[in-house]
C-alpha positions as CSV (number, residue, x, y, z in Angstrom):
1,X,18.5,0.5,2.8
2,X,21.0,-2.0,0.9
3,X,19.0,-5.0,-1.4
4,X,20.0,-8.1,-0.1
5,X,20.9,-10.4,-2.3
6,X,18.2,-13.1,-4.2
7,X,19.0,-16.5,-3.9
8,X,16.2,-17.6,-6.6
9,X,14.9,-15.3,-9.0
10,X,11.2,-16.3,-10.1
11,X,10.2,-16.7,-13.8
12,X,8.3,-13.8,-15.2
13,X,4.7,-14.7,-16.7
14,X,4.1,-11.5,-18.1
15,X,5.5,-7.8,-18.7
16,X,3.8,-6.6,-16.3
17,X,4.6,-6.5,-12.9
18,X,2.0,-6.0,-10.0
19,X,4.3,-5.2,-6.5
20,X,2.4,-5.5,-3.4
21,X,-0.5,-6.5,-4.8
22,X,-2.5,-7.6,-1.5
23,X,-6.0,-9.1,-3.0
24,X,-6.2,-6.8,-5.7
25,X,-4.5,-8.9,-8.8
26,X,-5.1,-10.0,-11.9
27,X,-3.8,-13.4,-14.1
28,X,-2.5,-11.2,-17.0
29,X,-0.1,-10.0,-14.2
30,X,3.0,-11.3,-12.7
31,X,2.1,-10.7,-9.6
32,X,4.1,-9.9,-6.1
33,X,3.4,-10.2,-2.3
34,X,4.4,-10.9,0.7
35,X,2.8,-13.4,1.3
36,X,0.5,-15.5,-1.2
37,X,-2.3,-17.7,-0.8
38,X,-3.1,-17.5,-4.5
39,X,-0.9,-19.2,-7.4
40,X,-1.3,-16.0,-9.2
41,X,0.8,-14.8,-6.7
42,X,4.6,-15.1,-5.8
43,X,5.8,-14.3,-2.4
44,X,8.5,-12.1,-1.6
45,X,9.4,-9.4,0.6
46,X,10.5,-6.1,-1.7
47,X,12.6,-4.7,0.5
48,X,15.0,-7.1,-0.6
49,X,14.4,-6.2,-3.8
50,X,12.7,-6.8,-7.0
51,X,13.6,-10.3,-8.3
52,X,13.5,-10.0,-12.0
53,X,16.3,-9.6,-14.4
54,X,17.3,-6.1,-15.7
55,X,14.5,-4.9,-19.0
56,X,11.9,-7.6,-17.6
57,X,8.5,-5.5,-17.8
58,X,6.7,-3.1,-20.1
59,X,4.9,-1.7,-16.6
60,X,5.1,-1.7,-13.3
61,X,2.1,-0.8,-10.9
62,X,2.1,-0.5,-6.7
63,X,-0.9,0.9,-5.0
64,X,-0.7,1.6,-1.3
65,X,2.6,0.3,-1.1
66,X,5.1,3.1,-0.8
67,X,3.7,4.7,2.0
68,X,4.6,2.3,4.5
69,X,8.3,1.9,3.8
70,X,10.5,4.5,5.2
71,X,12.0,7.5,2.3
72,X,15.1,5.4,2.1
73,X,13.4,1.9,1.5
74,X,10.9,4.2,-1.0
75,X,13.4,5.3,-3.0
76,X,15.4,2.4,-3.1
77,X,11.9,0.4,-4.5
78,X,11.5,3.1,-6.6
79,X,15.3,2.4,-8.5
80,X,14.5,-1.3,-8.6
81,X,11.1,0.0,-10.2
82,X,13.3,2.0,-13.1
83,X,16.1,-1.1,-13.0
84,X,13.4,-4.1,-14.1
85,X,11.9,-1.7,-16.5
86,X,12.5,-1.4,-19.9
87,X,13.6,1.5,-21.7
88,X,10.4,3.4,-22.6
89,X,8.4,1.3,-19.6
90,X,5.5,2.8,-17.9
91,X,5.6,3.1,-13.5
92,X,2.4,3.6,-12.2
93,X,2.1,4.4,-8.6
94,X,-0.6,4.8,-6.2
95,X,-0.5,6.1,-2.6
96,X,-2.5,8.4,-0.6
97,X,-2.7,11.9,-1.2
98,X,-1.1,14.0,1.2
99,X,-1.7,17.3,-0.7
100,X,-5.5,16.6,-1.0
101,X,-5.9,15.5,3.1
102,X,-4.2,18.7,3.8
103,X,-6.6,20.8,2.3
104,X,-9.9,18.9,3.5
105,X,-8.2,18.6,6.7
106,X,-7.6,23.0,6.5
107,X,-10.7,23.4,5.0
108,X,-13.0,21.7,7.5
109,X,-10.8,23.1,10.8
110,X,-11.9,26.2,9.5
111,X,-15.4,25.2,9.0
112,X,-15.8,23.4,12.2
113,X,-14.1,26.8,13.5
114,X,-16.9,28.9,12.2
115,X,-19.4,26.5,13.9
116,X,-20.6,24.7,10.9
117,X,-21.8,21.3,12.7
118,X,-21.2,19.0,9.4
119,X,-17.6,19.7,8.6
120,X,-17.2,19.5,12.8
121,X,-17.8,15.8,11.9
122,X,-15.8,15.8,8.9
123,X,-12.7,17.2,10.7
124,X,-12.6,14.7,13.2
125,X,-12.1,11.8,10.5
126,X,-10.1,14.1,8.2
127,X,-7.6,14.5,11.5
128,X,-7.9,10.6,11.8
129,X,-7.2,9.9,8.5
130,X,-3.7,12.3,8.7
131,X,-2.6,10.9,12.0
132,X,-4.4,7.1,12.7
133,X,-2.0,5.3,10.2
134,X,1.4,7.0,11.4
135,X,1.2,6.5,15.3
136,X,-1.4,3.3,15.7
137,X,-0.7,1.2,18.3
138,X,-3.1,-1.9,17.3
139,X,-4.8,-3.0,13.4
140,X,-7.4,-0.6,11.9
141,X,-6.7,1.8,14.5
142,X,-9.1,4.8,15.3
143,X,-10.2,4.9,11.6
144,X,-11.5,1.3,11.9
145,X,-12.9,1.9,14.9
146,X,-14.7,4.6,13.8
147,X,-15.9,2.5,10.4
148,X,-17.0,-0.4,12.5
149,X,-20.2,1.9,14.1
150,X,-23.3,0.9,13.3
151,X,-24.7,4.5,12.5
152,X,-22.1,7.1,11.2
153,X,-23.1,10.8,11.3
154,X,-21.0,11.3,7.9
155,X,-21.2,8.3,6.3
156,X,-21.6,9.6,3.0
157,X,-18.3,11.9,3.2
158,X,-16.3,8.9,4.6
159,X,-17.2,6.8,1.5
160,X,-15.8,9.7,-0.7
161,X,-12.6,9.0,1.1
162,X,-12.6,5.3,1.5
163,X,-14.5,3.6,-1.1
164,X,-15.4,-0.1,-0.7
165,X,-13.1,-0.1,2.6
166,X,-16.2,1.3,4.2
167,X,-18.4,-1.7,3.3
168,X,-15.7,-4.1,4.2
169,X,-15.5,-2.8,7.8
170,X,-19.0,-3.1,8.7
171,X,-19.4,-6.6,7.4
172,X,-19.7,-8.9,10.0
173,X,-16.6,-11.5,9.6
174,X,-18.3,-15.0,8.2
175,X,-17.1,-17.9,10.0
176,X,-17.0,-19.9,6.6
177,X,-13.8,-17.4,6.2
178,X,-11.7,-19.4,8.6
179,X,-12.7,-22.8,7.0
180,X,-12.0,-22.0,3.7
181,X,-7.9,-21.2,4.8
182,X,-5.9,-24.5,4.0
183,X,-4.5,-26.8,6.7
184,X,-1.0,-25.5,6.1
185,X,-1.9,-22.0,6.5
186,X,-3.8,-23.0,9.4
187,X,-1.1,-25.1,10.7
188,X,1.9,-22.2,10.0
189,X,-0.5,-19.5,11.8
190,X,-0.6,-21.2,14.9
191,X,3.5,-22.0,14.8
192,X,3.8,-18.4,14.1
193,X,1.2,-17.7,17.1
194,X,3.1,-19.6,19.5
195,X,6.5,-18.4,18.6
196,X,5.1,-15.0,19.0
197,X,3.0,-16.1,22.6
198,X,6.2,-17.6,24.0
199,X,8.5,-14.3,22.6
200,X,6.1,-12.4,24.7
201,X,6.1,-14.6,27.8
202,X,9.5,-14.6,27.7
203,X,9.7,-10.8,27.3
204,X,7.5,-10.0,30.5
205,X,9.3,-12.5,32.7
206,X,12.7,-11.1,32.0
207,X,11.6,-7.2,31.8
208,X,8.4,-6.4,33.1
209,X,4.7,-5.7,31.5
210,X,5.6,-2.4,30.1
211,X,8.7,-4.3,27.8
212,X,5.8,-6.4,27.5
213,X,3.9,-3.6,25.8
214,X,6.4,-2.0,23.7
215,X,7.1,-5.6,22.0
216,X,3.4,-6.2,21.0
217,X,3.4,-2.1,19.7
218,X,6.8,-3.5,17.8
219,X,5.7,-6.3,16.3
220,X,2.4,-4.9,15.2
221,X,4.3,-2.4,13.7
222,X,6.9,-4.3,12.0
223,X,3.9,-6.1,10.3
224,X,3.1,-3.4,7.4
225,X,-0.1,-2.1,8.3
226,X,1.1,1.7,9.7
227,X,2.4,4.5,7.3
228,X,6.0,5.4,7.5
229,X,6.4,8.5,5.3
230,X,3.1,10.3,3.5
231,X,3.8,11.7,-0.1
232,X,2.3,14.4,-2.6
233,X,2.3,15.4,-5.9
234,X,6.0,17.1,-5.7
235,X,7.3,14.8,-3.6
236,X,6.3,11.8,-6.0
237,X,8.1,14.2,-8.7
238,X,11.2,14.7,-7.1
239,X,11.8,11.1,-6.0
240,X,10.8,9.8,-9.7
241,X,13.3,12.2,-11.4
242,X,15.6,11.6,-9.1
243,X,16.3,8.1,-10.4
244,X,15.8,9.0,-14.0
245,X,12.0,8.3,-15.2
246,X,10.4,11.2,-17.2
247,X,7.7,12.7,-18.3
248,X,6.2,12.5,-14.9
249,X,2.3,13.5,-15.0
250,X,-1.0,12.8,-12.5
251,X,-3.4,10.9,-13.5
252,X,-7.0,9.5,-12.8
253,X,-7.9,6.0,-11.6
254,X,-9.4,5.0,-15.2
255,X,-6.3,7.1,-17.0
256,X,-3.4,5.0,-18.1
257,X,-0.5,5.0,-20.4
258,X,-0.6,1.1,-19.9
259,X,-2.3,-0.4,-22.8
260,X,-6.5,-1.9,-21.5
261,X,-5.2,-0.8,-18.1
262,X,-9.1,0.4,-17.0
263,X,-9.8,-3.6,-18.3
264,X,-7.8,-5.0,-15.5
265,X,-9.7,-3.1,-12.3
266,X,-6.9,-2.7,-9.8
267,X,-7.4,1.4,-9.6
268,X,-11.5,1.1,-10.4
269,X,-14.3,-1.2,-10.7
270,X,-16.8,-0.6,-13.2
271,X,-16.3,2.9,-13.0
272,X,-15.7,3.4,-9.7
273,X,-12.4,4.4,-7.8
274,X,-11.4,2.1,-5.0
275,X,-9.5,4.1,-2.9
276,X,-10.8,7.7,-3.8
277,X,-7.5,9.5,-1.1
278,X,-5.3,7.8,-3.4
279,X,-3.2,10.3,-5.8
280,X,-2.2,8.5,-8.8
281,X,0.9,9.1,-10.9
282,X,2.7,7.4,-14.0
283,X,5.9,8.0,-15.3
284,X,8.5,6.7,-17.7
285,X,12.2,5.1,-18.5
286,X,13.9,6.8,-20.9
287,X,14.0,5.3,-24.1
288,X,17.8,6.7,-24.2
289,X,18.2,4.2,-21.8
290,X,18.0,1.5,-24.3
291,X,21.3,2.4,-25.3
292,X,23.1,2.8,-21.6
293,X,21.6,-1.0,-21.2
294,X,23.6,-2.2,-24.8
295,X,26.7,-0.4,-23.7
């Protein structure tokens, strides 16, 4: 993947820099996402790159973001990471943890083997969470499907993977929720909509209902919701070296190199780990690198 060039390069309010940052953000933050309904937050698509000046930030944090770009666009995010950092900067990283759904997926397949009834249960979900957010089709998938139940056999073991996500997913949606959207994000939904609508239309009259099909599968998945690569420990290594941070280590949600870090809840919240299958990592620019940028 090549960064395309930034026409207009937004002001940086802090040094540090929150990429991806969904609804999880905080003021003392300059803060980055696709799309923003918050002033606190600037919108910008990353794959073009990070639009900040060489040396801008102390930190920078992404949580759940690196997953669903493809291992080009991922290491390509991760050089713009290492580019707008300063030499000595912390990069903080969160995704989920391959390594750790392997060996609960292993380990309950061989309960569930054996005949043990509970971890029969637990496989199921520990396949779903391997496989649902690679191949779905439609959003949430079989994982929010699954959620959405009114009685869960395991609930307790699913909350030890998902956190509040749980919670969120069996809440019935408040129709307040739609009122409280703006006019103009009202109004540019429904443009979108009907751009979309008459794409489709168009689409089945020229080339059938299964073309028909395969466009809505492409645009959900052009949309960011599915996972396009899956990372662990190693891999998180490798790609980090390999565009010169150090002293790469794994960390715990509360854990940070970033100074109050635990005071700003994106990884926890009062205590408590919001997305529990996450693995999280921080490394560093070399301070050498101080003199490269001089030179």
């Amino acid at each position: 993947m090549s960064v395309k060039p930034i026409d207009e390069s937004p002001v940086s309010s802090s040094r540090y820099l929150n990429l991806g940052c969904g609804r999880r953000y905080h003021s003392a933050w300059t803060n980055l996402d696709l799309e923003s309904n918050d002033p606190e937050v600037v919108s910008h698509d990353i794959t073009r790159g990070i639009p900040f000046e060489v040396s801008s930030f102390h930190a920078v944090y992404h949580s759940h973001v690196l997953e669903h770009l493809t291992p080009d666009e991922g290491k390509v995010l991760i050089q713009e990471c290492y580019r707008v950092l300063s030499p000595g900067g912390v990069l903080r990283v969160v995704v989920p943890d391959l390594e750790r759904i392997a060996r609960l997926y292993l380990e309950n397949h061989q309960q569930a083997w054996d005949g043990d009834e509970v971890a029969s249960v637990n496989y199921d979900w520990m396949k779903m969470e391997l496989l649902d957010q690679l191949v779905r089709e439609k959003s949430g998938g079989q994982m929010g499907i699954y959620m959405s139940r009114q009685e869960i056999k395991n609930a307790e073991f699913v909350q030890s993977r998902v956190g509040d996500e749980l919670a969120v997913c069996q809440e019935t949606a408040e129709p307040e929720a739609v009122k409280e959207k703006s006019l103009l994000s009202r109004l540019e939904e429904s443009t979108v909509g009907f751009r979309r609508r008459m794409a489709r239309r168009f689409v089945r009259w020229t080339l059938g209902r299964n073309a028909e099909a395969a466009f809505d599968e492409g645009m959900f998945r052009s949309q960011g919701e599915i996972h396009r690569w899956m990372y662990d420990r190693y891999s998180l290594r490798e790609i980090c070296h390999s565009v010169g941070f150090e002293n790469f280590r794994v960390c715990s949600a509360v854990e940070s190199s970033i100074e109050g870090y635990s005071g700003y809840q994106l990884d926890s919240v009062e205590g408590q780990v919001r997305k529990p299958d996450s693995i999280f990592i921080e490394c560093r620019k070399p301070e050498s690198d101080a003199v490269r940028e001089v030179a």
